[in-house]
N, C-alpha and C positions, 0 to 999 in steps of 0.2 A: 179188879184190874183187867182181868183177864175176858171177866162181860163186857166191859166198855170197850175194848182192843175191839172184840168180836163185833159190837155194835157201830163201831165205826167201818170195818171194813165190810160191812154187808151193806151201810150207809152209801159206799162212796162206790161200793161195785152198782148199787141200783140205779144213780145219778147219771156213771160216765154213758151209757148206750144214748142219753138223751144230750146229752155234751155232745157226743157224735153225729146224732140225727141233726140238730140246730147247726153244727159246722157246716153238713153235707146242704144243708138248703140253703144257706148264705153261699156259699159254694155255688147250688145250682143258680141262684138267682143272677152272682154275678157272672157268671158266665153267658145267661139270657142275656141281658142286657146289652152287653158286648157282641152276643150275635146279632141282637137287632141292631146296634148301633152300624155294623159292618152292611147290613142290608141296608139299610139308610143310604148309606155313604157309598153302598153300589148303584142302587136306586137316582141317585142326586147325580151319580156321574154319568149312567147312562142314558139319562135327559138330557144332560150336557152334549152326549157325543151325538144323538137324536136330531138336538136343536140343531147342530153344527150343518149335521151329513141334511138337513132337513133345508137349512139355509144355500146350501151347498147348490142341494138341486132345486130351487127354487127361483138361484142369481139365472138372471137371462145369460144366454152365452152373448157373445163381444160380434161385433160384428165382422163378415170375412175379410174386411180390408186390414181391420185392426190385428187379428188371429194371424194374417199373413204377413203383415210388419212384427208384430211381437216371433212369428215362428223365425221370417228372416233376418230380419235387419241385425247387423253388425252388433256386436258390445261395443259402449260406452259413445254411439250413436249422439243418445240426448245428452250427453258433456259434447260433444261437437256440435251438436245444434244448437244447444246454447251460446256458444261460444259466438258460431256465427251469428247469432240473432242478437247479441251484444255490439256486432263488429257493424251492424248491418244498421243496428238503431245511431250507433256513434255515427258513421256516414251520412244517416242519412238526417241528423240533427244538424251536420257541418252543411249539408247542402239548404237546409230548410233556414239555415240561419245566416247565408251570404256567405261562408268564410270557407267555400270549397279553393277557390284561388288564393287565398289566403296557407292554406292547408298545403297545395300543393307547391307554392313554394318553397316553404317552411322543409318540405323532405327533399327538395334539389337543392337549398343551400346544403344541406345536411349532405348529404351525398356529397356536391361537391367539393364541400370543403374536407370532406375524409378523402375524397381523390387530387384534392391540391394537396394534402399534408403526404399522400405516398409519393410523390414528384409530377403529378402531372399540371401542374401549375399552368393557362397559358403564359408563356412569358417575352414571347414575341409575335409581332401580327403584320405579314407583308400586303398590302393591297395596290395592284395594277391596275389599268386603266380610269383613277379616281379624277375626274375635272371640275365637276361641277358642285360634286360634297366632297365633304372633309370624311378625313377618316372618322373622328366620332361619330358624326352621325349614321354613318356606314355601320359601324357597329351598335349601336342603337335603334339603327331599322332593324339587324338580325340579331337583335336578344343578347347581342354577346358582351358582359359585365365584367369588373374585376373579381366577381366570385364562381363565376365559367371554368370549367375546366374542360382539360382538352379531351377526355376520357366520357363524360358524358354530354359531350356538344355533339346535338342530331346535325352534321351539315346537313342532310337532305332539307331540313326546317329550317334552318340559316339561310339556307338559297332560295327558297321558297318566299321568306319574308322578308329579303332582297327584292326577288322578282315581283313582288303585289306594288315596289316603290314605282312611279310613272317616272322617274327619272332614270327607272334601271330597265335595259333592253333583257338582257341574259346575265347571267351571275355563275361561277364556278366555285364551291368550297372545298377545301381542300388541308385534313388533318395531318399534318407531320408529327409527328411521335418524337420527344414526350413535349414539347411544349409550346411548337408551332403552327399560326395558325395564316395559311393563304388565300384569298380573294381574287379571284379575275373579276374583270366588270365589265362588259358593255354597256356604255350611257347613252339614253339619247341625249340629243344634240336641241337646241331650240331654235324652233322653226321661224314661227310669226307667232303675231300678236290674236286673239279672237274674241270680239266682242258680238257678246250675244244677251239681248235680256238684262242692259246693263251692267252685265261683267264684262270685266277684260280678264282673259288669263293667256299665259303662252303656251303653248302647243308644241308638238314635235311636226314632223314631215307627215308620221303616218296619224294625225288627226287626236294622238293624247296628252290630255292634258295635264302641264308637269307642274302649274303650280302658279296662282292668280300674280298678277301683274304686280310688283310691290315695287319693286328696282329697278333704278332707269338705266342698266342697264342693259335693258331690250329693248331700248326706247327704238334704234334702228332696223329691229325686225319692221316687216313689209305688216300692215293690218290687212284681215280679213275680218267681213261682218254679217249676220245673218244663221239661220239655223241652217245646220249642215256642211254649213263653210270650212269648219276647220276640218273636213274628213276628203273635202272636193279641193281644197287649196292647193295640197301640190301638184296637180297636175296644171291647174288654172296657172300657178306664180310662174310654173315652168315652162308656159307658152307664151306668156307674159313677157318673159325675159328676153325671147327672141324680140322682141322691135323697143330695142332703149330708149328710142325717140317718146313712147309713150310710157314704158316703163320708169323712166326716170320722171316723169311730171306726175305720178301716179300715186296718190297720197292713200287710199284704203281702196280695196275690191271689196264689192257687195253681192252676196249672195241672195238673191231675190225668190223666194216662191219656191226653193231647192228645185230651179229648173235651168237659171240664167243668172249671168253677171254684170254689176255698173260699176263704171269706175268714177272715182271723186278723186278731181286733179288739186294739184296742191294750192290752183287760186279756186277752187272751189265749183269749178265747171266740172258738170254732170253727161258721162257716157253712157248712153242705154244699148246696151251689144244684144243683138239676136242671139235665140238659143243656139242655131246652130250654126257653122260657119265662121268661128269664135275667130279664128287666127285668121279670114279674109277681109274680117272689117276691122283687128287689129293693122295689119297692112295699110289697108286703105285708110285709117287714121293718119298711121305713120307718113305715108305720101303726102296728104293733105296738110299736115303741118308744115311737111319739109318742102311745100310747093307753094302754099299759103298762107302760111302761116298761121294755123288754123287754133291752135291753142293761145294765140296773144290776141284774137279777137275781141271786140267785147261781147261774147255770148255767153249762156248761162247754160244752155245744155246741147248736148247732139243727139237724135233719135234714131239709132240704125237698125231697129227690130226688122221694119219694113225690106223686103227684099231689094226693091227695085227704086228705093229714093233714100236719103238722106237727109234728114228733116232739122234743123237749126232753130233752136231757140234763143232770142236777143233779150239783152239784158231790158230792162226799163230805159233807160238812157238812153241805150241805140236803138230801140223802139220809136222813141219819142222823135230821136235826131232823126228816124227814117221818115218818119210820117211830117217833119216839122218838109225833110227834103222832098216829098212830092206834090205837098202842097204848094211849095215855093215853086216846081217843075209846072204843075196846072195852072197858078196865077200865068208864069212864064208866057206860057202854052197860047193861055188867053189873051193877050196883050198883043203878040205877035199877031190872034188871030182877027183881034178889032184894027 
């Protein structure tokens, strides 16, 4: 019993150093492993930061304009630039697609009507010196609608597009607060009648024209005809006037060559007036009727260009009656003299 005790424990003391030594090398081994593993994985990282810092200085640098935008410019820049270049493309599709006037009215109704709904409503509209339009159309030359208010009405652009009307001389706007709105007007007046080029339209004094001939009634303005006439007329109808005796038989003034004037009398007898000298051979017409009766003749035209004659054109008729009369004066002639 006592051998085998002994034989086991001399067995088991010879075994354990080699128990030990086989720990200690599984031991060291893993431990190697683990160290290589760490060099690895410092190795693998510091390629990584290599690559990086390698890429790093490799990137070209930015050019100085870009360096100096990115060092200056403002934060949150490109959200504002974007914004605008959104605002910029919206505009500019409204204009490329026709509907810019369309657009801008759309934001004056809008306006106006949040300035009618605070009280500024127009809700009365005085106009002075009106004769020849109505007040709608008055307010239809100057833009001004039932969705107008008085708060954002330009008059300076009210009178303005007043004044472009040929019927309107001078124009006054004038906002009273909160919902009045007054008009003065100078109008012109209508002059004569001007046929040029186959139009007729009527005129004013000072040669504008307010509006082609439709209504008879200007049928009794005085006619002028020819280019330039309607700008030369008042002075011509105004010296005209002094000798009624020819003014009253006086059916249309012609302006000829923009140099001189004819007249066409109401039976259709032709005046040919010198350029200059206008009012002395008006005169001299006037006499000549009133001493001869010079307009109930039968003639067809008078020729007073000439200074120093007075030249008569005969109808056909008393042409014919003239020549039938000196014939009859030469037979005469001869009878007596056989």
């Amino acid at each position: 019993m006592d051998g085998a005790g002994s034989l086991t424990r001399s067995l088991f003391r010879s075994l354990r150093p080699q128990a030990d030594l086989k720990a200690a090398a599984i031991g060291a081994v893993v431990l190697l492993r683990e160290w290589l593993q760490d060099k690895r994985d410092e190795q693998r990282a510091a390629a990584k930061v290599k690559s990086r810092a390698k890429a790093i200085v490799e990137r070209e640098p930015p050019p100085r304009v870009v360096a100096l935008i990115e060092r200056y410019l403002p934060r949150r820049v490109g959200i504002s630039m974007t914004v605008l270049l959104l605002i910029g493309s919206c505009g500019f599709g409204i204009v490329k697609g026709g509907h810019l006037q369309d657009f801008i009215t759309a934001v004056s109704d809008a306006r106006n009507a949040m300035a009618n709904s605070a009280g500024f409503r127009i809700t009365s509209v005085v106009i002075n010196g009106r004769k020849q339009l109505t007040q709608d159309e008055i307010l239809a030359i100057g833009g001004v609608s039932g969705r107008s208010s008085l708060l954002f009405l330009d008059a300076d652009a009210v009178r303005d597009k007043l004044k472009a009307n040929p019927w309107i001389a001078d124009a006054t706007v004038l906002k009273l607060y909160p919902g009045q709105l007054m008009i003065e007007l100078t109008e012109r007046k209508a002059f004569a009648l001007w046929q040029e080029a186959g139009r007729l339209s009527v005129i004013a004094d000072d040669g504008a024209v307010l509006e082609p001939y439709v209504s008879r009634r200007f049928l009794s303005l005085p006619l002028v005809v020819g280019k330039g006439a309607e700008t030369q007329a008042r002075d011509f109808l105004a010296l005209l006037a002094r000798y009624p005796q020819v003014n009253a038989v006086t059916k249309a003034a012609i302006y000829v060559g923009e140099r001189r004037w004819n007249l066409r009398l109401k039976d259709g007898l032709d005046i040919r007036l010198p350029e200059q000298d206008v009012g002395n051979a008006l005169a001299m017409l006037s006499k000549l009727d009133k001493e001869d009766r010079l307009f109930s003749r039968d003639i067809v035209a008078v020729d007073m260009r000439l200074p120093d004659r007075l030249v008569v054109q005969l109808s056909e008729d008393a042409a014919k009656a003239r020549e039938d009369l000196f014939k009859d004066k030469k037979k005469k002639k001869a009878g007596d003299s056989a």
